[in-house]
C-alpha beads as a LAMMPS data file, in Angstrom:
LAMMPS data file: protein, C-alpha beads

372 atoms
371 bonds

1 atom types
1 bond types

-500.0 500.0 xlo xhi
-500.0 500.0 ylo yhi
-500.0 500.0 zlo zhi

Masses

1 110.0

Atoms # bond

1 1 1 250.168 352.958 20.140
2 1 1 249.184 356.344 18.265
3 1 1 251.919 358.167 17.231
4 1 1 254.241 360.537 19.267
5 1 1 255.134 364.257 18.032
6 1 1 258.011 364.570 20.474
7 1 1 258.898 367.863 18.349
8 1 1 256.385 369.473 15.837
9 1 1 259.207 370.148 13.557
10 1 1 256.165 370.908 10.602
11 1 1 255.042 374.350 12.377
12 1 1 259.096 375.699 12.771
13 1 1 258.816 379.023 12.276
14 1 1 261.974 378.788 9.687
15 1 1 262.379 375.872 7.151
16 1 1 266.101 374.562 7.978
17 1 1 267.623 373.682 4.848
18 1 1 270.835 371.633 3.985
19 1 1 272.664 374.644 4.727
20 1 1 271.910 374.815 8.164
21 1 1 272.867 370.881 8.158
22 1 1 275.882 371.820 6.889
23 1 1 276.703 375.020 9.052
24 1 1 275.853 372.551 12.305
25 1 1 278.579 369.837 10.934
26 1 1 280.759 372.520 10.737
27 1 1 280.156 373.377 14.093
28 1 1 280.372 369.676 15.558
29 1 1 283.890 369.297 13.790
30 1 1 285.582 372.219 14.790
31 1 1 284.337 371.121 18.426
32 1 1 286.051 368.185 17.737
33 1 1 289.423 369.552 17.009
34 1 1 289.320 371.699 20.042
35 1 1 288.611 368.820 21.815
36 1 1 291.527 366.931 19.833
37 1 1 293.969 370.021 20.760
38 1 1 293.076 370.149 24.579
39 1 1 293.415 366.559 24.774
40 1 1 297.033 366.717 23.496
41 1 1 297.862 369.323 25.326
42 1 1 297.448 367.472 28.515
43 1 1 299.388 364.901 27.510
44 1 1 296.750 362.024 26.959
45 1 1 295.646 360.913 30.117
46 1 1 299.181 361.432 31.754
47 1 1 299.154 362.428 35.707
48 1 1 299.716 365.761 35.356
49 1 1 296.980 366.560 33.268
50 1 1 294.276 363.166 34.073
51 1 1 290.969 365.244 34.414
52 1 1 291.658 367.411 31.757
53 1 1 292.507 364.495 29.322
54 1 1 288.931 363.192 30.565
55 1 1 287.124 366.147 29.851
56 1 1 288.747 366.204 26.555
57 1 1 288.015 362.748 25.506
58 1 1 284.308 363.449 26.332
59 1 1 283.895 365.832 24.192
60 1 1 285.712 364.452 21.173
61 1 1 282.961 361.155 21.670
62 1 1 280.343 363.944 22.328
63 1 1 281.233 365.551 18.550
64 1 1 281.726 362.423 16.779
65 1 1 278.780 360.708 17.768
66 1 1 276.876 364.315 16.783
67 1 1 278.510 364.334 13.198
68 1 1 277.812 360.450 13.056
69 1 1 274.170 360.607 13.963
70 1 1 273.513 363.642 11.451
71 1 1 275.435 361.801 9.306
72 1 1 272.874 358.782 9.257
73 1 1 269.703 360.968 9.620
74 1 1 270.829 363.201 6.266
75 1 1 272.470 361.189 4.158
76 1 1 270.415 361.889 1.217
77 1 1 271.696 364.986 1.453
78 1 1 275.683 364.094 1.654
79 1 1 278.099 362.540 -0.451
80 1 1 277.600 358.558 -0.284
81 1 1 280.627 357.664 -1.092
82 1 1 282.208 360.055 1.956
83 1 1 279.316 359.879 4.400
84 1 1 279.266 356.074 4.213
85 1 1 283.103 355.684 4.580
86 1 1 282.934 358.431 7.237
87 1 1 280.270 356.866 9.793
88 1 1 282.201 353.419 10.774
89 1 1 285.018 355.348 11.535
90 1 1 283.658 358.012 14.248
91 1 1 281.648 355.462 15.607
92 1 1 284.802 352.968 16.088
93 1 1 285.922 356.351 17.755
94 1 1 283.624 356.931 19.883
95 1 1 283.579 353.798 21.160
96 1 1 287.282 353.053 21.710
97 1 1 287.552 356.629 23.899
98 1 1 283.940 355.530 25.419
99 1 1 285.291 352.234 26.674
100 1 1 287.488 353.457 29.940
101 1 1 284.898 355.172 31.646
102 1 1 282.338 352.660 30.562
103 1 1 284.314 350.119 32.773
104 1 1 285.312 352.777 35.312
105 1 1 281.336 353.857 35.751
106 1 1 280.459 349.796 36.043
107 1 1 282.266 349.199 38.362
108 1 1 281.650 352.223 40.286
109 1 1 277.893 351.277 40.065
110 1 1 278.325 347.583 41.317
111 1 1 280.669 348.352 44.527
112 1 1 277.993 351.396 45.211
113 1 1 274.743 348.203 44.911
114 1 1 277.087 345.256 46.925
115 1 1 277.707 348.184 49.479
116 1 1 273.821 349.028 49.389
117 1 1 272.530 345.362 49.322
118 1 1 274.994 344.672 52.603
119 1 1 273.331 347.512 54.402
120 1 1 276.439 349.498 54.987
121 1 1 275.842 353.195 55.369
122 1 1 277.478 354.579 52.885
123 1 1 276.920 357.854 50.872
124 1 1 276.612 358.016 47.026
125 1 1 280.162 359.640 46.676
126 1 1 281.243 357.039 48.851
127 1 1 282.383 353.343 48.574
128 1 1 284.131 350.980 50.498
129 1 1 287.505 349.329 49.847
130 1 1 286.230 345.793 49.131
131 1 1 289.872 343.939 49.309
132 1 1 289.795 344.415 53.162
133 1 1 288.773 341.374 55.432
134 1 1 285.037 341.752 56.680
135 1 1 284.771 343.818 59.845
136 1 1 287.645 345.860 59.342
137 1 1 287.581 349.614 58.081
138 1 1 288.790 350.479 54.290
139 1 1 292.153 352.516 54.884
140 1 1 293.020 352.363 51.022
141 1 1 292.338 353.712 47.868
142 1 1 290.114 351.649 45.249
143 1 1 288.864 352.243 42.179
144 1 1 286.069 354.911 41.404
145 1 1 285.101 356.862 44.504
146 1 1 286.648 354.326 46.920
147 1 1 287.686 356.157 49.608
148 1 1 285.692 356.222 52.772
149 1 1 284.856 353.327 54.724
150 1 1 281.199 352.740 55.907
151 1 1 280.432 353.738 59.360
152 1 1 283.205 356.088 59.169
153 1 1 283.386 359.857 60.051
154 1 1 281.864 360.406 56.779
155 1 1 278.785 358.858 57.229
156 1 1 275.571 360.004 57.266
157 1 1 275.416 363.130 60.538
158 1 1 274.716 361.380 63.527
159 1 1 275.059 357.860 62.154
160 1 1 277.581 355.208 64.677
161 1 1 279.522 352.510 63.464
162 1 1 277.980 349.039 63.214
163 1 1 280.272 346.156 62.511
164 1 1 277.702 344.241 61.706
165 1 1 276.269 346.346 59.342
166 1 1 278.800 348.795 58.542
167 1 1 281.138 346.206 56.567
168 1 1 280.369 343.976 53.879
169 1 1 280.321 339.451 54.345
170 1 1 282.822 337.639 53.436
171 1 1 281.117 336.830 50.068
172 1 1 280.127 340.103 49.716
173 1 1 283.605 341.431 50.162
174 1 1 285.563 338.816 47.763
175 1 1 282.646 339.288 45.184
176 1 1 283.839 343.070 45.667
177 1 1 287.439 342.337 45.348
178 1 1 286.881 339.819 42.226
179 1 1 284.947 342.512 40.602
180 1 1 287.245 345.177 41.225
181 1 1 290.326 342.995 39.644
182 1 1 288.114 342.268 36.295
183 1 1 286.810 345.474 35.905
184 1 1 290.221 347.732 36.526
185 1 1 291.980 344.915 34.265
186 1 1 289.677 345.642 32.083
187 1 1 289.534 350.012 32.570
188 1 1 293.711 349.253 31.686
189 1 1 293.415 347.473 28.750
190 1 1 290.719 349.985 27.258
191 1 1 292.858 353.038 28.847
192 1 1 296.083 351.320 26.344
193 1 1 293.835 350.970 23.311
194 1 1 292.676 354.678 23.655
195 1 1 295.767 355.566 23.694
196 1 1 296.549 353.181 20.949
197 1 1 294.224 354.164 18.547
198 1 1 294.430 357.984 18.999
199 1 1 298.578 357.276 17.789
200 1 1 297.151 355.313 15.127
201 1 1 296.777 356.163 11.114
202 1 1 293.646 355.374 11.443
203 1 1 292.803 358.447 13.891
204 1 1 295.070 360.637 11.824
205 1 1 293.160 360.021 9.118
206 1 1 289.272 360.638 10.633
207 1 1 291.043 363.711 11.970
208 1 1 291.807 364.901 8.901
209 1 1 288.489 364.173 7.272
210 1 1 286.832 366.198 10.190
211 1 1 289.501 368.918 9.619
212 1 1 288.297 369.232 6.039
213 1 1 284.649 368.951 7.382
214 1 1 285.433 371.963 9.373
215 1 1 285.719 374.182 6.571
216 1 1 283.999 372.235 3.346
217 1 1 280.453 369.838 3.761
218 1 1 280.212 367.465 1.246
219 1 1 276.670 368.339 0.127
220 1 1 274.888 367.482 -3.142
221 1 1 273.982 369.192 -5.335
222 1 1 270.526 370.116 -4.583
223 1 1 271.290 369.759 -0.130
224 1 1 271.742 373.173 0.158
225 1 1 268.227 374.414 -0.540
226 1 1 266.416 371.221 0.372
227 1 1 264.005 371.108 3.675
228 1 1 265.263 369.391 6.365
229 1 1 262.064 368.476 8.483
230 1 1 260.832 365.665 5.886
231 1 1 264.182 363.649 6.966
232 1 1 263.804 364.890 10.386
233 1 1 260.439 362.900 11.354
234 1 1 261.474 359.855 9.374
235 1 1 263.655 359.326 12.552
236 1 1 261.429 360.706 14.751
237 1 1 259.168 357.981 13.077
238 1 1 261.732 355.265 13.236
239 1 1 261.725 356.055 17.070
240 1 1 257.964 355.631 17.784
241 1 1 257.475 352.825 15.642
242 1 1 260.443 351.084 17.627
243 1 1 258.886 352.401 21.293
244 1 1 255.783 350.931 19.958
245 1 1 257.258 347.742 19.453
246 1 1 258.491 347.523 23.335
247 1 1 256.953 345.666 25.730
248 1 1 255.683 348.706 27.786
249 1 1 252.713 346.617 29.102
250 1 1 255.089 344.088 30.577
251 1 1 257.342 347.144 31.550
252 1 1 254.821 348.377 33.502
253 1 1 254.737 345.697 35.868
254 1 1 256.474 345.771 39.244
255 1 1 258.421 342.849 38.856
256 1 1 258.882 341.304 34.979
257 1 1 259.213 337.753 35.871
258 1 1 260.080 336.997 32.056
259 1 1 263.206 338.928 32.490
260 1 1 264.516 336.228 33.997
261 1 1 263.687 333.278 32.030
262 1 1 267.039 333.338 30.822
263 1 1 268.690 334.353 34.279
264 1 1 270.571 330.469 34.773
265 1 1 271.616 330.336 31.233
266 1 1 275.250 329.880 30.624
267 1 1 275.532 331.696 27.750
268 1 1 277.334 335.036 28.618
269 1 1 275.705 336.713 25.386
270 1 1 273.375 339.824 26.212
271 1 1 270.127 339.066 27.421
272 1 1 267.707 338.727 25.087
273 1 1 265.349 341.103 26.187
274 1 1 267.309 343.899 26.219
275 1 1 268.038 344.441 22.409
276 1 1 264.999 346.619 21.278
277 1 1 265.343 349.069 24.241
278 1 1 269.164 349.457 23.666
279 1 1 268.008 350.076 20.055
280 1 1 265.261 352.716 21.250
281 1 1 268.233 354.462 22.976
282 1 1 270.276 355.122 19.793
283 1 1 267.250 356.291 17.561
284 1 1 266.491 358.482 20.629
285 1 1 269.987 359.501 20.679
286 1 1 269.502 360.498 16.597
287 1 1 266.189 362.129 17.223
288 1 1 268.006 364.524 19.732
289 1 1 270.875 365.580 17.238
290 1 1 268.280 365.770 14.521
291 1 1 266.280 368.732 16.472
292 1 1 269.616 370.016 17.052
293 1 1 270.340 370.335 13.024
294 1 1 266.746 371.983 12.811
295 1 1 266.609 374.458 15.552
296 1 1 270.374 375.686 15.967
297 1 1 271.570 377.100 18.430
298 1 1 267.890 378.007 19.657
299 1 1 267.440 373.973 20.391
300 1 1 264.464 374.024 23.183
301 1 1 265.150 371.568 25.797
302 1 1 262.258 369.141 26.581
303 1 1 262.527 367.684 29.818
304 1 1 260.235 365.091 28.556
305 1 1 262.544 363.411 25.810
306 1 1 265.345 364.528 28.945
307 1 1 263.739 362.106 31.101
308 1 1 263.111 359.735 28.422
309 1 1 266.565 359.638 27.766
310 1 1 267.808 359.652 31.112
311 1 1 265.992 356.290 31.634
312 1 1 267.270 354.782 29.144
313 1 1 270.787 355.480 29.934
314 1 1 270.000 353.607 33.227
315 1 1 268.869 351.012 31.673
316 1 1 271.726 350.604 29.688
317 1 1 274.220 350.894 32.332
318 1 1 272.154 348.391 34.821
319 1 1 271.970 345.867 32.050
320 1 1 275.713 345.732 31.275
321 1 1 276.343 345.833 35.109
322 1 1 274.052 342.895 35.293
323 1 1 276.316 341.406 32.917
324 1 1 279.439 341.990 34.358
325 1 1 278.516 340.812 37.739
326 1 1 276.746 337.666 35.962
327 1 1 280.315 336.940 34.191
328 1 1 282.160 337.353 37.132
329 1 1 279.735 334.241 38.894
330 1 1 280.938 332.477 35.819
331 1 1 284.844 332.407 37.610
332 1 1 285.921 329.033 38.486
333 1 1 287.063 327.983 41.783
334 1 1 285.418 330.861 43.488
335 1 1 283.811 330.114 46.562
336 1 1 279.567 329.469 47.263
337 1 1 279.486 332.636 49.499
338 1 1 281.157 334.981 46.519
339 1 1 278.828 333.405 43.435
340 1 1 276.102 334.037 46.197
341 1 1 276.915 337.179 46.302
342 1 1 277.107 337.944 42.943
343 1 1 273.865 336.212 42.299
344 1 1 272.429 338.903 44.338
345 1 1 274.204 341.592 42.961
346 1 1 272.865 339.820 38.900
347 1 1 269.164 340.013 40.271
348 1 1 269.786 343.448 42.259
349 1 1 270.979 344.824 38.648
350 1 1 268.205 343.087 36.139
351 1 1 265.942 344.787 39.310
352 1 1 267.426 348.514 38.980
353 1 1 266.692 347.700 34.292
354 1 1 263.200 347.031 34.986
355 1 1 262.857 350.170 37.269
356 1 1 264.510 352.069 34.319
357 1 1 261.740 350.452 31.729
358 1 1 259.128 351.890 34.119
359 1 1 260.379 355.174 34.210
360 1 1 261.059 354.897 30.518
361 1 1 257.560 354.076 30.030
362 1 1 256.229 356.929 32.581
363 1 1 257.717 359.648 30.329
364 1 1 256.505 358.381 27.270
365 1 1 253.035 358.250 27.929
366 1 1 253.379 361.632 29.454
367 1 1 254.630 362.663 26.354
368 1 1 251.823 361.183 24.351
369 1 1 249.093 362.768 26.770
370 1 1 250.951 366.449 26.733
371 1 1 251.375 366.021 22.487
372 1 1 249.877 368.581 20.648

Bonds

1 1 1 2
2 1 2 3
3 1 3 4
4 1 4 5
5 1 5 6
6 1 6 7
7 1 7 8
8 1 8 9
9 1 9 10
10 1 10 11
11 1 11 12
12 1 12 13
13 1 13 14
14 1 14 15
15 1 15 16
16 1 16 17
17 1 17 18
18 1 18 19
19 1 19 20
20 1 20 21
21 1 21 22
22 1 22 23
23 1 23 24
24 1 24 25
25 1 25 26
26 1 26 27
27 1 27 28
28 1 28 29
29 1 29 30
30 1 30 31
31 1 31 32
32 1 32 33
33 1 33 34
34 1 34 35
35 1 35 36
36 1 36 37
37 1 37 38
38 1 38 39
39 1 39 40
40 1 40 41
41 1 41 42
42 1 42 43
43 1 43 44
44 1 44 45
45 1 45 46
46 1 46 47
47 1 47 48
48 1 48 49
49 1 49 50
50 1 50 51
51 1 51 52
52 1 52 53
53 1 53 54
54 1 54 55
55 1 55 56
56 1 56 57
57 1 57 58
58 1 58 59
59 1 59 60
60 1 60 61
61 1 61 62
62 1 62 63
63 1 63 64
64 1 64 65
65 1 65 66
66 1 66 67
67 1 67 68
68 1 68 69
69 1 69 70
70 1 70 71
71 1 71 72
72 1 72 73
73 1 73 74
74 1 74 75
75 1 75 76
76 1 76 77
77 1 77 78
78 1 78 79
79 1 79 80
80 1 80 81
81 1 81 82
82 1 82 83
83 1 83 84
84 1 84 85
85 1 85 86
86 1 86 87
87 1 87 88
88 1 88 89
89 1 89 90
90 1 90 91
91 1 91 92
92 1 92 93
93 1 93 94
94 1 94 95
95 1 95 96
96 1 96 97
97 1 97 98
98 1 98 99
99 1 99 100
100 1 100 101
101 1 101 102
102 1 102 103
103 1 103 104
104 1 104 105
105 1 105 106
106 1 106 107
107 1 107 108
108 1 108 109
109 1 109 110
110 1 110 111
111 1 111 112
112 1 112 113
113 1 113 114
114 1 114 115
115 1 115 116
116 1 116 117
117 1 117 118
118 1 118 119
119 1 119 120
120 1 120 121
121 1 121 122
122 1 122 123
123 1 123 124
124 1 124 125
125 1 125 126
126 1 126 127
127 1 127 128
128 1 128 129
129 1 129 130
130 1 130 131
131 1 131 132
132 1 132 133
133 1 133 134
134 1 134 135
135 1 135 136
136 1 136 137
137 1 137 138
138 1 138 139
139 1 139 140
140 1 140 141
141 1 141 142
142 1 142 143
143 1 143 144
144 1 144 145
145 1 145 146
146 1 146 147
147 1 147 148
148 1 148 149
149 1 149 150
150 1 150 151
151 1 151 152
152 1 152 153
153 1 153 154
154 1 154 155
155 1 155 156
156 1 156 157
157 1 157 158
158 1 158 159
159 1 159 160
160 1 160 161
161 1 161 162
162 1 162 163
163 1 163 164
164 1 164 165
165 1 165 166
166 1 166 167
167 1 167 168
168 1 168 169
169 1 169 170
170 1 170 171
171 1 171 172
172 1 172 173
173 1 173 174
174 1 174 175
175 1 175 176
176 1 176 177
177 1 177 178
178 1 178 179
179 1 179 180
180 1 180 181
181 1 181 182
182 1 182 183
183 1 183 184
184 1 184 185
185 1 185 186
186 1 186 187
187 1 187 188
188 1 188 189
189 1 189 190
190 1 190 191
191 1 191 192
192 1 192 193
193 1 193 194
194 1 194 195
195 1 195 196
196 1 196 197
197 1 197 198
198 1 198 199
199 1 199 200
200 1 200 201
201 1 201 202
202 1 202 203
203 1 203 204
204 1 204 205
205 1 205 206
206 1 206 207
207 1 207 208
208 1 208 209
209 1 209 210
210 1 210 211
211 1 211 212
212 1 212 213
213 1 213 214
214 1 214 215
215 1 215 216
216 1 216 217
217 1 217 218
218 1 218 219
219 1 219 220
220 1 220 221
221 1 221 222
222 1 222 223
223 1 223 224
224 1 224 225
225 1 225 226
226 1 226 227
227 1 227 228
228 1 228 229
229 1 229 230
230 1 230 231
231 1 231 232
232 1 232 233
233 1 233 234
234 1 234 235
235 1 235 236
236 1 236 237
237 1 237 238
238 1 238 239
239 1 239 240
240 1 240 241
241 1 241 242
242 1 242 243
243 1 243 244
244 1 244 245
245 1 245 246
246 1 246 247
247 1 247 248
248 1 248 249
249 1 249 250
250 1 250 251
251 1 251 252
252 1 252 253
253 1 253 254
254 1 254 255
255 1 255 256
256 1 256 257
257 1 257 258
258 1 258 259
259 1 259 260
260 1 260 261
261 1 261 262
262 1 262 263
263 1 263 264
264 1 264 265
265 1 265 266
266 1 266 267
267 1 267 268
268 1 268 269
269 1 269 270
270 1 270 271
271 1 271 272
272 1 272 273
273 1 273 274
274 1 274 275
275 1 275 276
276 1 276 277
277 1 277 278
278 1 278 279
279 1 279 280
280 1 280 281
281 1 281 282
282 1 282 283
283 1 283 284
284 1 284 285
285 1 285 286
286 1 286 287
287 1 287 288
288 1 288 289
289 1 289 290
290 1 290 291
291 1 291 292
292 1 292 293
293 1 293 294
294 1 294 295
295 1 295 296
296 1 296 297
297 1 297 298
298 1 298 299
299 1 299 300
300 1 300 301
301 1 301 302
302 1 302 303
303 1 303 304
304 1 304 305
305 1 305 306
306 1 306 307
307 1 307 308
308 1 308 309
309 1 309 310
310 1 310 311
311 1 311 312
312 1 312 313
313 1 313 314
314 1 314 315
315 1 315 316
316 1 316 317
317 1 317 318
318 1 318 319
319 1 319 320
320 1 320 321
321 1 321 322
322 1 322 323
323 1 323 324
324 1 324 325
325 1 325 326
326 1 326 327
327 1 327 328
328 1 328 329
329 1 329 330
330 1 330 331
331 1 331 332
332 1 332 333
333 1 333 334
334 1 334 335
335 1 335 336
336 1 336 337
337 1 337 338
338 1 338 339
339 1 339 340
340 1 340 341
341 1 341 342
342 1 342 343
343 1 343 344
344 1 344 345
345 1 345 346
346 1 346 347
347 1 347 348
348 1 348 349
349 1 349 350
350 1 350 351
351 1 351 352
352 1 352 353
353 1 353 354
354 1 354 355
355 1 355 356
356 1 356 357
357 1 357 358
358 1 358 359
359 1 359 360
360 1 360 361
361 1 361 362
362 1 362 363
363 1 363 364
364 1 364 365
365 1 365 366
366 1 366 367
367 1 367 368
368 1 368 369
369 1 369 370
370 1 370 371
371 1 371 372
C-alpha cells in the first residue's frame, strides 16, 4: 500500500521547534493539575460530587496520555534518563483511572446488544433491568443507563407493549444478570484501586514530576532550536507501515470467517487477530498528539483521521466486550439457555469488530485517494 500523508507536516507554514514541544508539555501538565485540583475538590468520586469526580478523572487520563505520547514521539529531544522513568508511570495512570469506566461502558454496551438481539424496543439511552424474571417490566435501577423497561412509556412514539418481544428469555435475562454481577464486581474493584493509587506515593510522586514539568521541560541541549517535523512523520510512518500490515483485504469482507477460527478455544487470552489493529490504534493515538505539538493551538481537525479513529475505538470496545461476554460462557454450572445466550451475544460482538475494520478501512482509503 503506497504511503499515506495524513498531515503534510513538510509544507507548515512555521517550522515547530523543541520549544514549541516544550511550551505544549507545559500546557498538557498544567491541564493536568487542574484536573488533579477539581478532582479533589469533589471529593474523589464521593456522592456529592460523582460527575464532577468523572469529568475530572477524564481529563487527568486525557493529559497524561498527551504528555506520554509526546513523550515517546520526542524523546530525542528530552532527557532519557527523566523521559524514560516518566512514561511507565503516566501510562500506569492512565490506565488505573481508565479502568472504571472501561468496565462501566462494557457493560453498558453488552445489556444495550442482549436487549437488541432479543428484539426488545428499547432506545439507546435505554436498557432494561436484566435481574427481573422474563415477561415482567424492569422497576429497578441497574447499572449504566438501566432505567426504563422495554415496551414501556418510553419507548419509541406510538410503539405498544409486546411481552413477547418487549422482555428478554430466560437465557437472555440470566446471561444479563450474570454479566451485570461480573462486570459491576469488577467497575468496584477498579473504582477502590483508583482511589487507591491516587492516595498512593506513587501518584504523589508523578504529580510532582508533572508539577515541575509545568514550569521547567527537560530539553537537551540542542531541543530547543531543533525541527520538529523530521520526528513527526517517523510516527506518522510507523502508523502507515503498521495499517499496511492489516489485513484490510480480509477486512473488507462482509463476514471474516477467519475471525473465528479461534471462537471455541478455551483459552481466555485476547484473540489473536486483534493485536495489530489495537496496535494501529495507539500509533494513531501518537500521530494525533504529534500534529498537536506541531500546529498548536491552530491544530486543524481532519474528519478523516476523526473517523479513522472513531473506528477504531469501536473496535476496541467490541473486541473486549466480545471478551467479556466469552468469559462469562466460561462460568460453571450456568445453565444451556444462559451460555446460549452468551454465545450469541460472543458472535453478535466479534460481528459489531469486523463492522468497525470495515469502516476503519473505508476511511483510510479515502484518505489515500483525497492525499495530496
Amino acid at each position: 500500500m503506497a504511503q499515506q500523508h495524513l498531515d503534510p507536516t513538510d509544507s507548515a507554514a512555521v517550522v515547530a521547534t523543541g520549544d514549541a514541544l516544550a511550551g505544549y508539555l507545559r500546557a498538557q501538565a498544567t491541564e493536568f493539575l487542574r484536573a488533579l485540583r477539581a478532582h479533589r475538590e469533589t471529593g474523589g468520586g464521593t456522592a456529592n460530587g460523582a460527575e464532577e469526580s468523572v469529568d475530572a478523572a477524564r481529563l487527568l487520563r486525557r493529559s497524561a496520555r498527551r504528555i506520554s505520547g509526546s513523550l515517546h514521539t520526542f524523546r530525542s529531544l528530552l532527557d532519557p534518563d527523566w523521559s524514560e522513568e516518566m512514561r511507565p508511570e503516566l501510562a500506569w495512570l492512565s490506565g488505573t483511572l481508565g479502568l472504571e469506566h472501561a468496565y462501566e461502558a462494557r457493560l453498558e454496551r453488552l445489556l444495550l446488544a442482549l436487549h437488541r438481539l432479543s428484539g426488545a424496543a428499547v432506545l439507546p439511552a435505554q436498557a432494561v433491568d436484566l435481574a427481573v424474571p422474563a415477561g415482567s417490566r424492569a422497576a429497578g435501577t441497574a447499572p449504566a443507563q438501566a432505567k426504563a423497561a422495554a415496551g414501556s412509556p418510553g419507548g419509541p412514539a406510538g410503539a405498544t407493549a409486546a411481552p413477547e418481544r418487549g422482555s428478554l428469555t430466560v437465557g437472555a435475562a440470566k446471561a444479563g444478570a450474570l454479566l451485570e454481577r461480573q462486570l459491576t464486581l469488577a467497575r468496584t474493584r477498579a473504582h477502590s484501586t483508583a482511589l487507591q493509587a491516587l492516595g498512593s506515593s506513587r501518584f504523589h510522586a508523578v504529580a510532582d514530576k508533572v508539577a515541575l514539568l509545568a514550569s521547567d521541560v527537560p530539553l537537551t541541549p540542542t531541543a530547543p532550536t531543533a525541527d520538529l517535523r523530521p520526528l513527526a512523520a517517523a510516527a506518522q510512518e510507523r502508523l502507515t507501515d503498521a495499517v499496511a500490515a492489516l489485513p484490510l483485504v480480509t477486512a473488507g469482507h462482509p463476514y471474516n470467517a477467519e475471525a473465528l477460527v479461534h471462537g471455541l478455544s478455551p483459552d481466555p487470552s485476547p484473540h489473536p487477530q486483534d493485536g495489530p489493529w489495537h496496535q494501529v490504534r495507539l500509533l494513531l493515538r501518537l500521530h494525533r498528539y504529534a500534529r498537536e505539538v506541531l500546529h498548536g493551538g491552530n491544530n486543524p481537525v481532519d474528519v478523516r483521521l476523526l473517523a479513522a479513529g472513531q473506528a477504531l475505538n469501536r473496535h476496541r470496545d467490541a473486541s473486549e466486550a466480545a471478551a467479556a461476554a466469552a468469559q462469562a460462557a466460561r462460568t460453571p454450572r450456568i445453565t444451556p439457555a444462559t451460555a446460549y445466550a452468551l454465545g450469541v451475544l460472543h458472535a453478535d460482538q466479534r460481528h459489531e469488530v469486523e463492522a468497525a475494520r470495515f469502516a476503519f478501512q473505508q476511511a483510510w482509503q479515502k484518505q489515500t485517494v483525497n492525499a495530496p
